[in-house]
C-alpha positions in Angstrom: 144.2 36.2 58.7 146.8 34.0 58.0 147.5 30.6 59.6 150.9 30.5 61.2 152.8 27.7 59.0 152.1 29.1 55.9 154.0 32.7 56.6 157.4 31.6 56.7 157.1 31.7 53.1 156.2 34.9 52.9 159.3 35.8 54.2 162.1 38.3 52.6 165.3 37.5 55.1 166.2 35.0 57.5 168.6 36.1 59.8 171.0 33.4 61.9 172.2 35.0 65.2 175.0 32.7 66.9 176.4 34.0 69.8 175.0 37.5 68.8 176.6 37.5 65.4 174.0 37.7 62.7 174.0 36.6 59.0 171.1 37.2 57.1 170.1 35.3 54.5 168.1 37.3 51.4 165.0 35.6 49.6 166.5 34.1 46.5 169.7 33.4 48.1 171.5 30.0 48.6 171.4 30.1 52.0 167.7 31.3 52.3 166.6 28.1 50.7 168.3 26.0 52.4 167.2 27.6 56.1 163.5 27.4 54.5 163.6 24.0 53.1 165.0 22.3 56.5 162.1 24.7 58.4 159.6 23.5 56.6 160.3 19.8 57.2 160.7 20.4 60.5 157.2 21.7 61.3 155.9 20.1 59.1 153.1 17.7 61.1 153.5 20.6 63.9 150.8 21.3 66.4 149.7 25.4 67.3 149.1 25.7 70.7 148.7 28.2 73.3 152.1 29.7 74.6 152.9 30.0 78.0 154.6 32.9 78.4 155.4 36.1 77.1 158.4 38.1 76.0 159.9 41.0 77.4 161.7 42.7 74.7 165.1 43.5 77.0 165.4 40.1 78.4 165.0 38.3 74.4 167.5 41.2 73.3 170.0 40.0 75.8 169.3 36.0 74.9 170.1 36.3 71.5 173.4 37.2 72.2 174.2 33.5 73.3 173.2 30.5 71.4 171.4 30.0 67.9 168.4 31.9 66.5 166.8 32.4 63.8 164.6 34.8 62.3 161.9 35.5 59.7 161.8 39.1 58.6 158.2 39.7 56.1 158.6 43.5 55.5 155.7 43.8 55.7 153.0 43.5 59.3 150.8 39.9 59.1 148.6 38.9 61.8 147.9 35.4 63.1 145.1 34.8 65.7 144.9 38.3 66.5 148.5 39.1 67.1 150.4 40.9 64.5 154.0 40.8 63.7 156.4 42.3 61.4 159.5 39.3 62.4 159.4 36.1 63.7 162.4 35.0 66.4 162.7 31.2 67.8 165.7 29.9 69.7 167.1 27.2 68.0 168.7 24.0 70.2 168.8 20.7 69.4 166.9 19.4 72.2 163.8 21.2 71.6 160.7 19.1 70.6 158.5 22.5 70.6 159.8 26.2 70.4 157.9 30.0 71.0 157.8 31.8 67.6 158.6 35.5 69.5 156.7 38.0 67.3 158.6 41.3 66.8 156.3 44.8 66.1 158.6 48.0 65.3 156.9 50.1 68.0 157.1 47.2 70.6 160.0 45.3 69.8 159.8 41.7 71.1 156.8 42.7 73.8 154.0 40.6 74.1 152.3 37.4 73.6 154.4 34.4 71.7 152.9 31.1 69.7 154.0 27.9 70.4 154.7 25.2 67.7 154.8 21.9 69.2 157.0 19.4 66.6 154.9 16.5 67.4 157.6 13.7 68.0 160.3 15.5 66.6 163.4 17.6 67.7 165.2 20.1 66.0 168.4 18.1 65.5 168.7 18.7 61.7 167.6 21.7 61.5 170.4 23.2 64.3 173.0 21.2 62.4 172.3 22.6 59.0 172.3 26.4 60.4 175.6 25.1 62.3 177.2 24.1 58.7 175.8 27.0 56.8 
């Protein structure tokens, strides 16, 4: 099982969605590292803890055509507490001192349970601005 920060690593693509335009961002690439780097500090000192919602994939699908996103595409299907996922989705806004990480699963979508990352003290000022300047 793995623990939820260390799979962003794992990941091949990291896709930006603003205002349901997406860039994606290869493993290797420029861009990649940067969106990795500036995630990692972020949660870095993060706290797990129990979400309190779910998603409904229809509803996410019509979110992520306003505002920023980003998300964490493994290739490949990892589980966390119990709950597996193939992507990783978070809406990104400044403000936000704790986010849902929406798990995506190919023959659900974005159905089910989320986890919540809560940034401890910190927002995600920087890390909005850098996929704002990318």
């Amino acid at each position: 099982m793995e623990e939820i920060y260390s799979v962003f690593d794992q990941s091949e693509v990291i896709s930006v969605y603003d205002g349901g335009v997406k860039t994606s961002y290869s493993s290797g690439s420029d861009g990649y590292g940067k969106i990795l780097n500036s995630w990692n500090d972020m949660i870095a000192g993060s706290h797990q803890m129990p979400a309190f919602g779910v998603s409904i994939n229809d509803l996410t699908v019509k979110e992520m055509q306003t505002g920023k996103w980003v998300e964490f595409e493994f290739g490949k299907k990892l589980t966390c507490c119990g709950m597996p996922f193939e992507k990783l989705l978070v809406a990104v806004n400044k403000d936000y001192y704790g986010f849902n990480l929406i798990r995506y699963e190919s023959e659900r979508g974005y159905d089910g349970r989320c986890f919540y990352l809560d940034l401890v003290g910190k927002n995600m000022g920087e890390f909005y601005d850098l996929l704002c300047n990318l």
